[in-house]
C-alpha positions in Angstrom: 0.4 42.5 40.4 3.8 42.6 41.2 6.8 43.6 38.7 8.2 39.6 39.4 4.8 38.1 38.2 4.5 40.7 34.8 8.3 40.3 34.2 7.3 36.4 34.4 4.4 36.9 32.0 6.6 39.0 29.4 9.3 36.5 29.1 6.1 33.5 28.8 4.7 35.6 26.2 8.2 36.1 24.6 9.0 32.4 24.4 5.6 31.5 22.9 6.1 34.0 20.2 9.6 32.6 19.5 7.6 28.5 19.6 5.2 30.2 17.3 7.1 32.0 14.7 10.0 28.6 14.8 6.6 26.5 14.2 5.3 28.6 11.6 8.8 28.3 9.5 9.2 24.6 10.4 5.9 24.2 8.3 6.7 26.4 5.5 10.3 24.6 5.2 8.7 21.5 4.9 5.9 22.3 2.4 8.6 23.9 0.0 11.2 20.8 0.8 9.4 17.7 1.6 10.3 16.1 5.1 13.9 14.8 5.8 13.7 10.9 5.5 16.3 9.0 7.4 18.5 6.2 5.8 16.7 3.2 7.4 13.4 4.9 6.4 14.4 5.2 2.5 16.0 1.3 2.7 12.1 -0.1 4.0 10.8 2.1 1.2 12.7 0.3 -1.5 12.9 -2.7 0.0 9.1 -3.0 0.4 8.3 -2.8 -3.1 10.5 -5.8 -4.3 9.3 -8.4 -1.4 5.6 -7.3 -2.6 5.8 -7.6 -6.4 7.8 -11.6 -5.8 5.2 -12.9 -3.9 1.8 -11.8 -5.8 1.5 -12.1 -10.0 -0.4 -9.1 -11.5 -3.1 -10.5 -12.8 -3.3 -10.6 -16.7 -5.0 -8.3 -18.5 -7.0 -9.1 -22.1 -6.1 -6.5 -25.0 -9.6 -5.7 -25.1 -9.3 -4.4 -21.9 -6.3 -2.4 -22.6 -7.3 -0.9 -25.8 -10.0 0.4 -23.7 -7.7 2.8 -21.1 -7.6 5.9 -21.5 -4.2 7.2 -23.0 -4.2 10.8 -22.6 -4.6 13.2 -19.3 -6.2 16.6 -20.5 -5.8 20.1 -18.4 -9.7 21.4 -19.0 -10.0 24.6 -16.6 -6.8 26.3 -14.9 -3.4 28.2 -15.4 -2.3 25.2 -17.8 -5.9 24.3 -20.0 -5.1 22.8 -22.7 -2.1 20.9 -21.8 -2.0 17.0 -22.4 -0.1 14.4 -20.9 0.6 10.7 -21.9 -0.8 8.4 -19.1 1.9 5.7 -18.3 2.2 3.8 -15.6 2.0 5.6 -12.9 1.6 9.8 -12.7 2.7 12.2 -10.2 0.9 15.5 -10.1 2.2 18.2 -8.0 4.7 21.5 -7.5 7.8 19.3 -7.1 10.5 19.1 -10.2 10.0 15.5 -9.7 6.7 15.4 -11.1 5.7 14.2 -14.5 2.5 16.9 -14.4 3.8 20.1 -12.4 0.7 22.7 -11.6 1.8 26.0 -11.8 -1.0 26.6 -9.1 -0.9 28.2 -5.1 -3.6 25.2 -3.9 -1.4 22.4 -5.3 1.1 20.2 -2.7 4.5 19.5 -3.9 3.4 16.1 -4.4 0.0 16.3 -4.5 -1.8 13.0 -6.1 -0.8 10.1 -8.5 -2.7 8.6 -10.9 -1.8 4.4 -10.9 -2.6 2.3 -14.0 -4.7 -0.7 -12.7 -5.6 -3.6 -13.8 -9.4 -2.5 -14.0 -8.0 1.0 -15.5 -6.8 4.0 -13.6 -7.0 5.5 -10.2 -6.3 8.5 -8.4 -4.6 8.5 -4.5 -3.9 11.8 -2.8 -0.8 11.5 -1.1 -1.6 13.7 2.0 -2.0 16.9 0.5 -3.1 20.2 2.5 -6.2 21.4 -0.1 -7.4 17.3 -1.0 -8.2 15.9 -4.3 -11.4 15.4 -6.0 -12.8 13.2 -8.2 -16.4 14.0 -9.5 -16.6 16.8 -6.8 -15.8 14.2 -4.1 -12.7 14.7 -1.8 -11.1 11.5 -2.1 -9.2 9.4 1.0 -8.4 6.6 -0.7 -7.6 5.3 -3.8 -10.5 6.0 -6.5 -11.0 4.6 -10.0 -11.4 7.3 -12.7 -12.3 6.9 -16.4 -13.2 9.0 -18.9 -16.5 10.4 -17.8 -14.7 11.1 -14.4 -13.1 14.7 -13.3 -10.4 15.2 -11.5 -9.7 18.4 -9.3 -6.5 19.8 -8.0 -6.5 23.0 -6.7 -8.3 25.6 -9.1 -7.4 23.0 -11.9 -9.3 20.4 -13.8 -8.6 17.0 -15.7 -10.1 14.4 -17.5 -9.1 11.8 -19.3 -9.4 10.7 -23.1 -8.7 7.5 -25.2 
């Protein structure tokens, strides 16, 4: 070969490095910071949840029905066993500060899942996260209804629920 065409391959090789290793820390910036979100983005995001909630009534709920929930979310296996958590409205379980459940563990997204209160009861949606979420040994895709006899797995750690 001539020194033109390996001089040519060196500097291809070079620049794919460079792609590689700018890649590689675009990925890790992201994960530890969450994705930059644009003004008009964040203004749909608000804006979304108000035209929704005027237009459809939640439908009512009996006190039977909401004596039955579950009011407590229970760490059963992992770093944090042992560790309860009132179950409100809505919980967000993740690495982020923003959480209201924050998993001290290396398999756990900054905002990895959220537990909803429904009017059937709870359920579990994993918001995109690297490792998944599991309910009953299932990796979950969508939103999932979990109860009491139900697990939930993030990362190395495990939940349930109690009344």
């Amino acid at each position: 070969m001539s020194e033109l065409v390996v001089l040519g391959l060196k500097v291809g090789f070079l620049a794919l490095l460079w792609l590689f290793i700018l890649f590689t820390g675009n990925v890790i910036r992201t994960d530890l910071f969450g994705r930059k979100v644009s003004a008009a983005e964040l203004a749909r995001a608000q804006a979304a949840p108000t035209q929704g909630a005027a237009a459809a009534k939640p439908p009512k709920v009996s006190r039977r029905t909401l004596k039955q929930l579950p009011k407590t979310l229970t760490v059963t296996h992992g770093k944090q066993a042992g560790l309860q958590l009132p179950l409100g409205e809505a919980v967000l379980i993740g690495r982020a500060s923003d959480c209201q459940l924050i998993l001290d563990d290396d398999y756990v997204s900054t905002r990895h899942a959220r537990i909803s209160r429904t009017p059937a009861g709870f359920q579990v949606e994993d918001l995109g996260s690297t490792n998944g979420t599991f309910v009953n040994n299932q990796r979950i895709s969508a939103p999932t209804p979990f109860g009491v006899d139900d697990t939930l797995r993030i990362g190395r750690t495990l939940m349930g629920v109690e009344r």
